[in-house]
PyMOL Python script that loads the backbone (N, CA, C, O; Angstrom):
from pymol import cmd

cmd.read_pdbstr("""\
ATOM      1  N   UNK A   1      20.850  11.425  -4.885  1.00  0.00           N
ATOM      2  CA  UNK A   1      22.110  11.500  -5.576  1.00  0.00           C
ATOM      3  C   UNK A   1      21.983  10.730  -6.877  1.00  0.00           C
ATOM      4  O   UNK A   1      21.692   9.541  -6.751  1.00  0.00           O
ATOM      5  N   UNK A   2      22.112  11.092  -7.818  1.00  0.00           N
ATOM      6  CA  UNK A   2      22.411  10.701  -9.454  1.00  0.00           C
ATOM      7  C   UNK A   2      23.495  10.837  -9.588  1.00  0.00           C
ATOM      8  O   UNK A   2      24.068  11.882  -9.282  1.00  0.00           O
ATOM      9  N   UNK A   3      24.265   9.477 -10.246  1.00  0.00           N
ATOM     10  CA  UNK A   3      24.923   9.503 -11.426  1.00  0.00           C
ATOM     11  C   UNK A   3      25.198   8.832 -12.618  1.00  0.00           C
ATOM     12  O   UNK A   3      24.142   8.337 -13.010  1.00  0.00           O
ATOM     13  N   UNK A   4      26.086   8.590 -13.355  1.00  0.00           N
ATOM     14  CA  UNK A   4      25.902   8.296 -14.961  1.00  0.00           C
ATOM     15  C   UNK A   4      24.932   7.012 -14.781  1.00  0.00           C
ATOM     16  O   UNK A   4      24.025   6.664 -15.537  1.00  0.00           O
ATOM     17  N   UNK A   5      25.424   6.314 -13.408  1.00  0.00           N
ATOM     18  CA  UNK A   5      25.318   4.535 -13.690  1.00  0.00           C
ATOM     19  C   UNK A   5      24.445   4.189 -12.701  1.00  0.00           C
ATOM     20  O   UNK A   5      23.957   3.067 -12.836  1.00  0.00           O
ATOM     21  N   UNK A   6      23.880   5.224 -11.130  1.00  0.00           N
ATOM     22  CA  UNK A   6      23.234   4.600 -10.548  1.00  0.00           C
ATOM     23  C   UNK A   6      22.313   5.774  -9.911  1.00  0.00           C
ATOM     24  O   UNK A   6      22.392   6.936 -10.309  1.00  0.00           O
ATOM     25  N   UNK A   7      21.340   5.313  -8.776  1.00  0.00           N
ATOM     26  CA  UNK A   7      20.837   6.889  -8.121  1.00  0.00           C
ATOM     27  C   UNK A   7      20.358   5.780  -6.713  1.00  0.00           C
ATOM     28  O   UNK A   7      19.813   4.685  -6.579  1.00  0.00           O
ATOM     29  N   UNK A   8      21.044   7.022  -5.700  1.00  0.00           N
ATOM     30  CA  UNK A   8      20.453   6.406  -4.093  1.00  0.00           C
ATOM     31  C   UNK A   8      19.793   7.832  -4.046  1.00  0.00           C
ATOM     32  O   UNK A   8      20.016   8.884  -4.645  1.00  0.00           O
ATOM     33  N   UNK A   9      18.918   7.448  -3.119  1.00  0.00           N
ATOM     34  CA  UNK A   9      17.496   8.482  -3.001  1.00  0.00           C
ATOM     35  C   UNK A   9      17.215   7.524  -1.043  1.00  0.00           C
ATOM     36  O   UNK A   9      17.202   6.319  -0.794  1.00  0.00           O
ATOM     37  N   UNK A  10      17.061   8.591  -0.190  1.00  0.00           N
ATOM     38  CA  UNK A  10      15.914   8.612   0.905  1.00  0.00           C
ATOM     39  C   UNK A  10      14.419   8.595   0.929  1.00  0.00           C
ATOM     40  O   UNK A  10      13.709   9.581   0.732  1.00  0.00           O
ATOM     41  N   UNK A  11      14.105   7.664   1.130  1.00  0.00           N
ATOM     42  CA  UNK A  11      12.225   7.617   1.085  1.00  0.00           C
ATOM     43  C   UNK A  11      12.094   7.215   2.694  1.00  0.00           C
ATOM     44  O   UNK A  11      12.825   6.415   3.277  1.00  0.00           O
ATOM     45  N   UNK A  12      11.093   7.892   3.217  1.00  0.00           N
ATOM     46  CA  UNK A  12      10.046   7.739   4.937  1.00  0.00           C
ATOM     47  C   UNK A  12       8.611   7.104   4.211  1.00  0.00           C
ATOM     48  O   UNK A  12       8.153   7.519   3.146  1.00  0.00           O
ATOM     49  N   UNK A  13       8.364   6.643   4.558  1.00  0.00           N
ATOM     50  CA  UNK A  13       6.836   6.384   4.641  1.00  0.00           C
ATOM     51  C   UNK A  13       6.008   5.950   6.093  1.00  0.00           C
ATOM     52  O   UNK A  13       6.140   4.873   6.675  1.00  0.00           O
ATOM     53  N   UNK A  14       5.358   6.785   6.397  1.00  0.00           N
ATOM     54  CA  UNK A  14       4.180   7.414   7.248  1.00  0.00           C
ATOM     55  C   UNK A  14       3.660   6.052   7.648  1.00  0.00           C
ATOM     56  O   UNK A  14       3.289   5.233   6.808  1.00  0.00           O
ATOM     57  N   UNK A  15       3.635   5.772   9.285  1.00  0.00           N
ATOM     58  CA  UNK A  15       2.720   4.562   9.403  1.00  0.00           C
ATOM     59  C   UNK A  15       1.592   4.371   8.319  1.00  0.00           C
ATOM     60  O   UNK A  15       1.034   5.392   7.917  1.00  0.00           O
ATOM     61  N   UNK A  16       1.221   3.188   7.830  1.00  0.00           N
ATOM     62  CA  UNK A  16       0.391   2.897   7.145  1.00  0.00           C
ATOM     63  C   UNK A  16       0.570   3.146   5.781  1.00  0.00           C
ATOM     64  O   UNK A  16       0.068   2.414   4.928  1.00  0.00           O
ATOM     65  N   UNK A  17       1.200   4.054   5.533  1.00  0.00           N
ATOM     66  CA  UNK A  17       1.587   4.672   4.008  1.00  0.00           C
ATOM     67  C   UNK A  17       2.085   3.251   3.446  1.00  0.00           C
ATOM     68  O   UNK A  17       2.854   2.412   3.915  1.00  0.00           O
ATOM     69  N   UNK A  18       1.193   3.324   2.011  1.00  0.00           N
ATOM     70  CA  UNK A  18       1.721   2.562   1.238  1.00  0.00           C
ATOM     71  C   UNK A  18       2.352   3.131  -0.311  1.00  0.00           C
ATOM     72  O   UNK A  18       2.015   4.256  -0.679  1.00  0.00           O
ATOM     73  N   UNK A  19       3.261   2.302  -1.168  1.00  0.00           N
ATOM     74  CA  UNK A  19       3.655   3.029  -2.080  1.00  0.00           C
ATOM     75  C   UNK A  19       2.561   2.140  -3.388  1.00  0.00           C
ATOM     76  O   UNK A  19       2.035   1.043  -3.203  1.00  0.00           O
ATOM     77  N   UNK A  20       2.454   2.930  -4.585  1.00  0.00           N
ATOM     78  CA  UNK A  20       1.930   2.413  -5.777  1.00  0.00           C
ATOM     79  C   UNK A  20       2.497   1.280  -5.914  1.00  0.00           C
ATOM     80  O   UNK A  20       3.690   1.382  -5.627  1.00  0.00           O
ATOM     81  N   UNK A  21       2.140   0.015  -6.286  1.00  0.00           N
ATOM     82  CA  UNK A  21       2.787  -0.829  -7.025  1.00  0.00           C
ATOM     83  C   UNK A  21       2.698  -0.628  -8.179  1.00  0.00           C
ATOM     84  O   UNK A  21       1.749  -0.276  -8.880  1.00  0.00           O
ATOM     85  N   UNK A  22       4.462  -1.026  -8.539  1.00  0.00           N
ATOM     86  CA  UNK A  22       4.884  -0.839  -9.790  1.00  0.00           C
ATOM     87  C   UNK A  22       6.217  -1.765  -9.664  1.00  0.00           C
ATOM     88  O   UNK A  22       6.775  -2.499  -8.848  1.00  0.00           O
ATOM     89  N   UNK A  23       6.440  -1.063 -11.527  1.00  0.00           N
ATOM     90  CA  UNK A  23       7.850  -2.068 -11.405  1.00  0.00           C
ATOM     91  C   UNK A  23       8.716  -1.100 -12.445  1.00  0.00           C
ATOM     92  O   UNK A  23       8.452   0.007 -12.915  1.00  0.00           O
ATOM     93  N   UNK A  24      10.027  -2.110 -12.630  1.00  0.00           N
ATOM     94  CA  UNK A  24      10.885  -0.919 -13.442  1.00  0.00           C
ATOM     95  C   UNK A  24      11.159  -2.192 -14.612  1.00  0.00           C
ATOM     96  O   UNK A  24      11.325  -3.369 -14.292  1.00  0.00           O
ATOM     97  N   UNK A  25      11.163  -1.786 -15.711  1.00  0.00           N
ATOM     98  CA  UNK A  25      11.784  -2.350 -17.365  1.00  0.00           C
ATOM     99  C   UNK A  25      13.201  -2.559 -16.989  1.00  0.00           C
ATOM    100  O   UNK A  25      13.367  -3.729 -16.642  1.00  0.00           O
ATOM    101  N   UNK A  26      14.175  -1.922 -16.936  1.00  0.00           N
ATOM    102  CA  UNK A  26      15.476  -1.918 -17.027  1.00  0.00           C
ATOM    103  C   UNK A  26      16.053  -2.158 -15.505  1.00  0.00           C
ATOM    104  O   UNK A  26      16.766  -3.033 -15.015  1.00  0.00           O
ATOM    105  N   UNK A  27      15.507  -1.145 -15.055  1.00  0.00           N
ATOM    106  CA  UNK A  27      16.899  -1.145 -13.450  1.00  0.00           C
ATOM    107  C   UNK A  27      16.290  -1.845 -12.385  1.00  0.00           C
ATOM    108  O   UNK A  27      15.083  -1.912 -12.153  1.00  0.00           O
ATOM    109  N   UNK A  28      17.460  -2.498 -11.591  1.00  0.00           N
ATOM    110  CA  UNK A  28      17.230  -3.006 -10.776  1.00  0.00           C
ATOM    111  C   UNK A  28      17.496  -2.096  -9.350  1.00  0.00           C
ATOM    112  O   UNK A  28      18.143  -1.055  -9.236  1.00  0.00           O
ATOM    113  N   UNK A  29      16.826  -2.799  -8.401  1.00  0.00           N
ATOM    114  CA  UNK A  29      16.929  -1.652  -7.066  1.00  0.00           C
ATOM    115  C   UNK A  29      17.087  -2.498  -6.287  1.00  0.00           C
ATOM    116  O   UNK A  29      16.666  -3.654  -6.272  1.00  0.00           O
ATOM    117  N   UNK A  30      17.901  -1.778  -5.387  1.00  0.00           N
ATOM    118  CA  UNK A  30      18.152  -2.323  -3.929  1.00  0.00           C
ATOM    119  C   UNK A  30      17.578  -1.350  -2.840  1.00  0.00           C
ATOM    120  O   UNK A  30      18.085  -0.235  -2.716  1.00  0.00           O
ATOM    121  N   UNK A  31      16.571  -1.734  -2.078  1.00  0.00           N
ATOM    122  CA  UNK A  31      15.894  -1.139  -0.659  1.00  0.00           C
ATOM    123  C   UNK A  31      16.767  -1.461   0.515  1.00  0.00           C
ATOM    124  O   UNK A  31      17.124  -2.570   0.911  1.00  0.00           O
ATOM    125  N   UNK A  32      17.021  -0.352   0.961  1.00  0.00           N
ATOM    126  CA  UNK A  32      18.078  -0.889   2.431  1.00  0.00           C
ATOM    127  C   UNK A  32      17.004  -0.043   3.418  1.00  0.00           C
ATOM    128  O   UNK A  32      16.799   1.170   3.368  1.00  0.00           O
ATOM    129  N   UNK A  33      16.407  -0.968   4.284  1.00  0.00           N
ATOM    130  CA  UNK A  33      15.939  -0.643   5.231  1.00  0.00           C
ATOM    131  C   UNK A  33      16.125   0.028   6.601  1.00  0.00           C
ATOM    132  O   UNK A  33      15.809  -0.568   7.631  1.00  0.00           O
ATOM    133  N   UNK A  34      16.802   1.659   6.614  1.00  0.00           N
ATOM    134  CA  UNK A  34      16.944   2.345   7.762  1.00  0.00           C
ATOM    135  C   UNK A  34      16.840   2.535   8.987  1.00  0.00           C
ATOM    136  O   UNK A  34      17.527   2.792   9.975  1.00  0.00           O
ATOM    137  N   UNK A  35      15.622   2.312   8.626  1.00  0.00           N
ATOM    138  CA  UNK A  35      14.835   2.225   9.877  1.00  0.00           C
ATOM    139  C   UNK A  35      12.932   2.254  10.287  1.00  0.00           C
ATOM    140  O   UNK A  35      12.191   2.591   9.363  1.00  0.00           O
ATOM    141  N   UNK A  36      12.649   2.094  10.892  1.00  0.00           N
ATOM    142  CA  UNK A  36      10.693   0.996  11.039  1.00  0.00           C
ATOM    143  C   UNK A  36      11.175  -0.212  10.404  1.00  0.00           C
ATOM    144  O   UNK A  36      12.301  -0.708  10.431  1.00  0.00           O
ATOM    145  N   UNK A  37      10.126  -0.588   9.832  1.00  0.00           N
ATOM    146  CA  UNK A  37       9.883  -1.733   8.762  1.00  0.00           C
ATOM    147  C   UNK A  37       8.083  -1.633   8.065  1.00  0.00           C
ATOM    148  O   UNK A  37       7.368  -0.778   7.543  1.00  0.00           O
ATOM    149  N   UNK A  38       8.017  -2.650   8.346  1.00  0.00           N
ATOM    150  CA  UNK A  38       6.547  -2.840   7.298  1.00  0.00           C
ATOM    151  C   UNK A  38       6.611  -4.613   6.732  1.00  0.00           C
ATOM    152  O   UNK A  38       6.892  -5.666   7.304  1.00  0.00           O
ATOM    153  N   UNK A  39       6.186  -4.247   5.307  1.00  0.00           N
ATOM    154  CA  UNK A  39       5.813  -5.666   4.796  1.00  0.00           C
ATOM    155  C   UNK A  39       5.843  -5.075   3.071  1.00  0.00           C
ATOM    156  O   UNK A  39       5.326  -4.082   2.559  1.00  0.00           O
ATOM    157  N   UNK A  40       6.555  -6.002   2.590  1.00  0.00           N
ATOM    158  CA  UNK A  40       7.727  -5.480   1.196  1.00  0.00           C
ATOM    159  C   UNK A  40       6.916  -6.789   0.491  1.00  0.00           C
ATOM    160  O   UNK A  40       6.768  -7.854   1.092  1.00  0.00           O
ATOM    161  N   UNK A  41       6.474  -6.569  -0.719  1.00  0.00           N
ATOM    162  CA  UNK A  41       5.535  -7.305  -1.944  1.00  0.00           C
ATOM    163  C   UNK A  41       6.379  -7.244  -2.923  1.00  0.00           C
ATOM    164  O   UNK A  41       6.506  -6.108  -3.379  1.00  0.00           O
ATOM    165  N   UNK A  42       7.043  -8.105  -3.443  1.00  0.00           N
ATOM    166  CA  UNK A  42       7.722  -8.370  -5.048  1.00  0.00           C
ATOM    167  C   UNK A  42       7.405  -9.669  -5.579  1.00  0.00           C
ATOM    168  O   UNK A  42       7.706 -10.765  -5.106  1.00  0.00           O
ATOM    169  N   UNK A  43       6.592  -9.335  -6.895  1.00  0.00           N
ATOM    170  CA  UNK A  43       5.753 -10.364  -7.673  1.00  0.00           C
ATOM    171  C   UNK A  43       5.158 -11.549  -6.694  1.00  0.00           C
ATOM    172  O   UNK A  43       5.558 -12.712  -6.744  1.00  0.00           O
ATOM    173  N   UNK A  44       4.058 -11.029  -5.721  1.00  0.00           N
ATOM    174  CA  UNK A  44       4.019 -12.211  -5.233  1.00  0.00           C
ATOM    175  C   UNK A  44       4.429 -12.465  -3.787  1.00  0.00           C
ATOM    176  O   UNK A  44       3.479 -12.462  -3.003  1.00  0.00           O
ATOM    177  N   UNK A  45       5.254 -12.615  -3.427  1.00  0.00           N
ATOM    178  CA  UNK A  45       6.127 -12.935  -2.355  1.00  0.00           C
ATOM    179  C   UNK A  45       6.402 -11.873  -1.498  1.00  0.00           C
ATOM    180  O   UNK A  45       7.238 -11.009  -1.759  1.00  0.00           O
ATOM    181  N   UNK A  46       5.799 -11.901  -0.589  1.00  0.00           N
ATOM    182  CA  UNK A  46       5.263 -11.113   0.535  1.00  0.00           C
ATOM    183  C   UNK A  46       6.005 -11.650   2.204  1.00  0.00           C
ATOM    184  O   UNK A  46       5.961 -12.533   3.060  1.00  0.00           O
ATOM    185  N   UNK A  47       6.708 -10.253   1.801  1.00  0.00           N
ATOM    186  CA  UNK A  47       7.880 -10.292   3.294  1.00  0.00           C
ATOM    187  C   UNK A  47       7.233  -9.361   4.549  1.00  0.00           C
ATOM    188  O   UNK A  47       6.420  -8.454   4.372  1.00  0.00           O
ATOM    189  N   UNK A  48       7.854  -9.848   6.044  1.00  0.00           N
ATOM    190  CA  UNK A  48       8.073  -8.221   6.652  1.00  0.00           C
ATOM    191  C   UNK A  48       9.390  -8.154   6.391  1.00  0.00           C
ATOM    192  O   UNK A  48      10.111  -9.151   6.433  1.00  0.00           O
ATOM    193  N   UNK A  49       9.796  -7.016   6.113  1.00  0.00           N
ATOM    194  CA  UNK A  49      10.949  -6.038   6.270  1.00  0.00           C
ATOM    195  C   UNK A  49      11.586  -5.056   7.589  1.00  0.00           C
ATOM    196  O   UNK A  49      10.732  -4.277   8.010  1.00  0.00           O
ATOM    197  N   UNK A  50      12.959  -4.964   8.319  1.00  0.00           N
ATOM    198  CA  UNK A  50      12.997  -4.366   9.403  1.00  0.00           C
ATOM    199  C   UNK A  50      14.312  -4.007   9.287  1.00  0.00           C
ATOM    200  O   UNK A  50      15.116  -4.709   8.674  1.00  0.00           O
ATOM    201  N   UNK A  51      14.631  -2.881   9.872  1.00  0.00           N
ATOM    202  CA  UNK A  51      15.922  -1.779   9.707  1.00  0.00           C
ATOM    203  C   UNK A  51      17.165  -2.734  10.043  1.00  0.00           C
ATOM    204  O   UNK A  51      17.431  -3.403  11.042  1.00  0.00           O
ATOM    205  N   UNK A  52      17.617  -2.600   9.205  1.00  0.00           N
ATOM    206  CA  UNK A  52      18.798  -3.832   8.562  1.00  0.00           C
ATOM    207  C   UNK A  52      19.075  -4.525   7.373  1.00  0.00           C
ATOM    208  O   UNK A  52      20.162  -4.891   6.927  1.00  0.00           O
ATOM    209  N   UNK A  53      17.798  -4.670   6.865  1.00  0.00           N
ATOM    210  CA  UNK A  53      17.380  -5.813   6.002  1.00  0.00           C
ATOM    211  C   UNK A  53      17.606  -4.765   4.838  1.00  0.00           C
ATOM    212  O   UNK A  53      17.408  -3.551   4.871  1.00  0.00           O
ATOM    213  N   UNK A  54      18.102  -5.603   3.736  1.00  0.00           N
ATOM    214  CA  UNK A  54      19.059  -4.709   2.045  1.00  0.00           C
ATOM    215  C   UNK A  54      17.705  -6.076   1.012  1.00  0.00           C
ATOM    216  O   UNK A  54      17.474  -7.234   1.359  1.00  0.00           O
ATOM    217  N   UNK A  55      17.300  -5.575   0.190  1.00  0.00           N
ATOM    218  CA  UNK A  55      16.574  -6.287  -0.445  1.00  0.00           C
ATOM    219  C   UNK A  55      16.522  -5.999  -2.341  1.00  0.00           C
ATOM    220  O   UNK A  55      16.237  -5.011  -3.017  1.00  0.00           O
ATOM    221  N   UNK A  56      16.843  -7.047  -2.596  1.00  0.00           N
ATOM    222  CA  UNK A  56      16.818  -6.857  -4.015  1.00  0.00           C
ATOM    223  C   UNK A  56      15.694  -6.974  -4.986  1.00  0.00           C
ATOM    224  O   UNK A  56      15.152  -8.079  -5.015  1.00  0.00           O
ATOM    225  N   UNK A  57      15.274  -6.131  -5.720  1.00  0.00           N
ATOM    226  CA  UNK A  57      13.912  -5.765  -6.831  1.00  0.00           C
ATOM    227  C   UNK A  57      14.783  -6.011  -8.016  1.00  0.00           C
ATOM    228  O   UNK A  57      15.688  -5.281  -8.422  1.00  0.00           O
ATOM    229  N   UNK A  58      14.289  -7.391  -8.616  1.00  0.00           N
ATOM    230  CA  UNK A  58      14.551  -7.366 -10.235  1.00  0.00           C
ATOM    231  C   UNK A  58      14.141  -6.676 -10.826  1.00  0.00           C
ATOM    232  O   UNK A  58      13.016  -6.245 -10.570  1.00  0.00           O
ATOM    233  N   UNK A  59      15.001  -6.153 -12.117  1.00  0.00           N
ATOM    234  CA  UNK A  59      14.209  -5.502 -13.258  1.00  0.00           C
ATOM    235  C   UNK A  59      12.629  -6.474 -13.805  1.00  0.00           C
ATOM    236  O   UNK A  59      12.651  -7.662 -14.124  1.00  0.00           O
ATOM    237  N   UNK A  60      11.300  -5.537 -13.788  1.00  0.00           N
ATOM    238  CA  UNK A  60      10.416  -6.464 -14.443  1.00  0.00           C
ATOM    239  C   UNK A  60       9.733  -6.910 -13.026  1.00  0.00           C
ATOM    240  O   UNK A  60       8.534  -7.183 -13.079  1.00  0.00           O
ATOM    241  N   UNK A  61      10.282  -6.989 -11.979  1.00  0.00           N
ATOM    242  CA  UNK A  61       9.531  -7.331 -10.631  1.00  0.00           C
ATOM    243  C   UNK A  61       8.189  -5.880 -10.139  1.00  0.00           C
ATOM    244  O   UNK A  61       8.370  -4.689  -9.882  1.00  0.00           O
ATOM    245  N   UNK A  62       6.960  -6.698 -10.188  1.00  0.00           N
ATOM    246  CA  UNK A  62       6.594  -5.286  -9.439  1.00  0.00           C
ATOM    247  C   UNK A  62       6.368  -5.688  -7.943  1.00  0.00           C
ATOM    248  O   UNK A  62       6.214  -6.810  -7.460  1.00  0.00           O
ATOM    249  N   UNK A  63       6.394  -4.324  -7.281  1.00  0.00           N
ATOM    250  CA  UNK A  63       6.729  -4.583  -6.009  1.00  0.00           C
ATOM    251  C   UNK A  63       5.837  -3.209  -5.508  1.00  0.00           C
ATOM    252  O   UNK A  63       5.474  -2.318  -6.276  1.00  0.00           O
ATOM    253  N   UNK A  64       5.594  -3.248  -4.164  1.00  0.00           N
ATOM    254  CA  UNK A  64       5.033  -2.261  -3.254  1.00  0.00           C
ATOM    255  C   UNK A  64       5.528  -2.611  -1.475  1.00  0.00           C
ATOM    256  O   UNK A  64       5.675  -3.725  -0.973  1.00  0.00           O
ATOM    257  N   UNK A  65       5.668  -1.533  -0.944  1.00  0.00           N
ATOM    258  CA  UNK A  65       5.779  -1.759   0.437  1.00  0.00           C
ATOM    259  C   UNK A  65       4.939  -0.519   0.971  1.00  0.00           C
ATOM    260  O   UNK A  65       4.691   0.650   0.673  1.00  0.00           O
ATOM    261  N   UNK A  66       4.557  -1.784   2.251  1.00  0.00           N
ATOM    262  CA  UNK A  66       3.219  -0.945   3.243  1.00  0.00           C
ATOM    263  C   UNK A  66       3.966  -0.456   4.748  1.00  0.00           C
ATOM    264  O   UNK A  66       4.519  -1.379   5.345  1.00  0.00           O
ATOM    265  N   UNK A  67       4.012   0.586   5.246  1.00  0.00           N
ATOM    266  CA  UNK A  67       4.496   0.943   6.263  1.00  0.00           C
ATOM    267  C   UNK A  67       3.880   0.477   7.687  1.00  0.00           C
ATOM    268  O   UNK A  67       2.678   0.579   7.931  1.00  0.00           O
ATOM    269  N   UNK A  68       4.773  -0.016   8.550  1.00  0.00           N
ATOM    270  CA  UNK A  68       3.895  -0.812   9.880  1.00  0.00           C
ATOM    271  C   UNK A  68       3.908   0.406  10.421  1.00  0.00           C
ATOM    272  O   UNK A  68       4.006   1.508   9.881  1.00  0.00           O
ATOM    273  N   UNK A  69       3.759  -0.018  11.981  1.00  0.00           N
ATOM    274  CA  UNK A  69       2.768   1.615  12.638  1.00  0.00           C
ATOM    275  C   UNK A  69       3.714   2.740  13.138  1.00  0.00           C
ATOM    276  O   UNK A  69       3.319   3.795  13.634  1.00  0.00           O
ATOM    277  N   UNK A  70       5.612   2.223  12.858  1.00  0.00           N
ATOM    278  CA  UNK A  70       6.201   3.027  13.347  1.00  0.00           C
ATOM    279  C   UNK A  70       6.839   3.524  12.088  1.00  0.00           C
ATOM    280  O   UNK A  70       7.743   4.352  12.199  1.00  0.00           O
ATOM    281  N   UNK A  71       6.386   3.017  10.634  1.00  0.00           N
ATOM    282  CA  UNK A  71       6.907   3.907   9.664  1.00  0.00           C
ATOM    283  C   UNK A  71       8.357   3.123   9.034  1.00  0.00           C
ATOM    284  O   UNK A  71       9.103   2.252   9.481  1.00  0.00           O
ATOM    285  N   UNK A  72       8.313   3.978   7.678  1.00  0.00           N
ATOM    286  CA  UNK A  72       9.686   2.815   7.604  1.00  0.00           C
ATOM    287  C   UNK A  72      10.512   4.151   6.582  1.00  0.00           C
ATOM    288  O   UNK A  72      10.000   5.069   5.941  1.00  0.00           O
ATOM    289  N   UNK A  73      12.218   3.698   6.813  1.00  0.00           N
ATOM    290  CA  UNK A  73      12.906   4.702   6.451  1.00  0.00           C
ATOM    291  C   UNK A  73      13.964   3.975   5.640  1.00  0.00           C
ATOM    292  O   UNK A  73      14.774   3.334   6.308  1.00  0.00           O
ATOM    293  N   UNK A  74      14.118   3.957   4.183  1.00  0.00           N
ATOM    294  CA  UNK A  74      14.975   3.613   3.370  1.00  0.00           C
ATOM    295  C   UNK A  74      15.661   4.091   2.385  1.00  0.00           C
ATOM    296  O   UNK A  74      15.287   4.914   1.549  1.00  0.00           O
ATOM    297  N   UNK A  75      16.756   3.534   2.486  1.00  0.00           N
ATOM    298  CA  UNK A  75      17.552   3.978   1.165  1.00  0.00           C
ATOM    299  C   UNK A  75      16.903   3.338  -0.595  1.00  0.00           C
ATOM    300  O   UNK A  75      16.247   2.297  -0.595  1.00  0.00           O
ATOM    301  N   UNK A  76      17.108   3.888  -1.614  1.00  0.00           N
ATOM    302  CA  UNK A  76      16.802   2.872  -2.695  1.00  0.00           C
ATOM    303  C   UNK A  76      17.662   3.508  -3.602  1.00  0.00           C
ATOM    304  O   UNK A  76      17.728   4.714  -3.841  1.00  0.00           O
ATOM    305  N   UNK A  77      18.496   2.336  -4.220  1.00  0.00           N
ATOM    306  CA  UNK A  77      19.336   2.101  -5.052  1.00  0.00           C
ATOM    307  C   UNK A  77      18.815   2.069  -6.760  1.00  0.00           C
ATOM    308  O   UNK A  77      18.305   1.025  -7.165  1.00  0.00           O
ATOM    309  N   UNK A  78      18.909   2.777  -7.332  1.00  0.00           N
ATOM    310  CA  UNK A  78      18.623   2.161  -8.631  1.00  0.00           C
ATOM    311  C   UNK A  78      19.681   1.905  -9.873  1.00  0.00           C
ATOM    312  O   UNK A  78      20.181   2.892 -10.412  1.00  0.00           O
ATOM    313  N   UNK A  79      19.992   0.688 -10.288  1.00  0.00           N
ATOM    314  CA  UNK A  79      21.013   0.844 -11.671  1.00  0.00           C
ATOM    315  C   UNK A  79      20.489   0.253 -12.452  1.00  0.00           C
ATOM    316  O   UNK A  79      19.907  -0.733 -12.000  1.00  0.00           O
ATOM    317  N   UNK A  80      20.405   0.419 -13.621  1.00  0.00           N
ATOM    318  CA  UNK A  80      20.768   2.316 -14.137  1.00  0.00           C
ATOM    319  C   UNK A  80      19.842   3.329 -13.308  1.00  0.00           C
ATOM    320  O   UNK A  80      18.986   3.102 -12.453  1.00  0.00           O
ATOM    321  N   UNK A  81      20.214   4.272 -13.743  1.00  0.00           N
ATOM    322  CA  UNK A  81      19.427   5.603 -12.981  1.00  0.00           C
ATOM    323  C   UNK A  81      18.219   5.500 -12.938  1.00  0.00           C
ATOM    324  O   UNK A  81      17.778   5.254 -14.060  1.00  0.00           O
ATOM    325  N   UNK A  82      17.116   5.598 -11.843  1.00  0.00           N
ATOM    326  CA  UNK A  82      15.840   6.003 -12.072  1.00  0.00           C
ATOM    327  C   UNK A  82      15.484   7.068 -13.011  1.00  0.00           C
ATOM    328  O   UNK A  82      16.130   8.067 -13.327  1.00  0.00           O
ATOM    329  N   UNK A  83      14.333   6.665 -13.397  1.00  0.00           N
ATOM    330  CA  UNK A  83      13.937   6.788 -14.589  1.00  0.00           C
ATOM    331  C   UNK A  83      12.131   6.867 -14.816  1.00  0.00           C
ATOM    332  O   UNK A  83      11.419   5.941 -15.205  1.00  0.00           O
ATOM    333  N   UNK A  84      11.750   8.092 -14.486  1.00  0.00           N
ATOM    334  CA  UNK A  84      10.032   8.003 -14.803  1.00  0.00           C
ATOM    335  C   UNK A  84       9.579   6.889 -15.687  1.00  0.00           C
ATOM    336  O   UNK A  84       8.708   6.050 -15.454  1.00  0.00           O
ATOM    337  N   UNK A  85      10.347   7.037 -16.768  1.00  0.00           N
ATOM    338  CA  UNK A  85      10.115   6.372 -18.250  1.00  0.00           C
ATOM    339  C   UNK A  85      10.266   5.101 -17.641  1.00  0.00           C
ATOM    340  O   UNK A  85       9.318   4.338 -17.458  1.00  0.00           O
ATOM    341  N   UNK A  86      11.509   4.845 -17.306  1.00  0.00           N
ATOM    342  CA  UNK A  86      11.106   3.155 -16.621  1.00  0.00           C
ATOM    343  C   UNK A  86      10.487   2.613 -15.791  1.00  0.00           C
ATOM    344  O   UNK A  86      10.940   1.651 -15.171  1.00  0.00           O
ATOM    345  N   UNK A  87       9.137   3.184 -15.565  1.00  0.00           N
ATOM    346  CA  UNK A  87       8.600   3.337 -14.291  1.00  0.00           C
ATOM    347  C   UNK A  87       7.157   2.728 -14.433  1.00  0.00           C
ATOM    348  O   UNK A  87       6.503   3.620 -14.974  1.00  0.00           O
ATOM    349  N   UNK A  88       6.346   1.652 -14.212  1.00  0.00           N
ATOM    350  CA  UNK A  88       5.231   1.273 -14.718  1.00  0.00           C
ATOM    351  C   UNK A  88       4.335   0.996 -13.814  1.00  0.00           C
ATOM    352  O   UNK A  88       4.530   0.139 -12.953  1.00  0.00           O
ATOM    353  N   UNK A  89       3.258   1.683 -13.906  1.00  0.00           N
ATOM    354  CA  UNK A  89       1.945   0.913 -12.682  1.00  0.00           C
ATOM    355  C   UNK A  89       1.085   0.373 -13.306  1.00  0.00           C
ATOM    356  O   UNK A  89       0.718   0.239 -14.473  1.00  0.00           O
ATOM    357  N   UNK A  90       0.736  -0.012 -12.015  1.00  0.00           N
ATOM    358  CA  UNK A  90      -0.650  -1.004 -12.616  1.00  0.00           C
ATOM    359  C   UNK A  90      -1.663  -0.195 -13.337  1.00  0.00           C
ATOM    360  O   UNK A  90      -2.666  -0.734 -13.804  1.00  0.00           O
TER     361      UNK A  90
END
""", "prot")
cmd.dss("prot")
cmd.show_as("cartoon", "prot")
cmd.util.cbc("prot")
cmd.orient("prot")
């Protein structure tokens, strides 16, 4: 879902699946954890994560999360809108 000011999006990731680390210039995100968990990396600081848990990504933070063996299912928030362009990997 997009709109002017924000975008929630569904992401699964596959036991073991990990995502690129990256980070965003402008928007900040919120991960709400659905359901599995895993282990959530922002600049550094290295969590597990588990279905409940709402987690905040500064703008400028890069971050990655690794899926534990039952997979993990989240919401992610972005304001302003996601944005390829704001979108940076290593």
């Amino acid at each position: 879902m997009r709109t002017s000011r924000q975008t929630l999006a569904e992401a699964t990731l596959a036991p073991g699946q990990v995502t690129e680390r990256h980070y965003h210039e402008e928007a900040e995100e919120l991960y709400a954890i659905v359901g599995g968990g895993g282990v959530l990396e922002v600049d550094g600081d290295v969590r597990e994560v588990i279905a409940g848990d709402t987690i905040l990504i500064p703008p400028g933070a890069w971050h990655t999360l690794t899926a534990n063996e039952e997979g993990v299912r989240l919401l992610c928030c972005c304001v302003p809108p996601y944005s390829h362009d704001d979108t940076h990997f290593f």
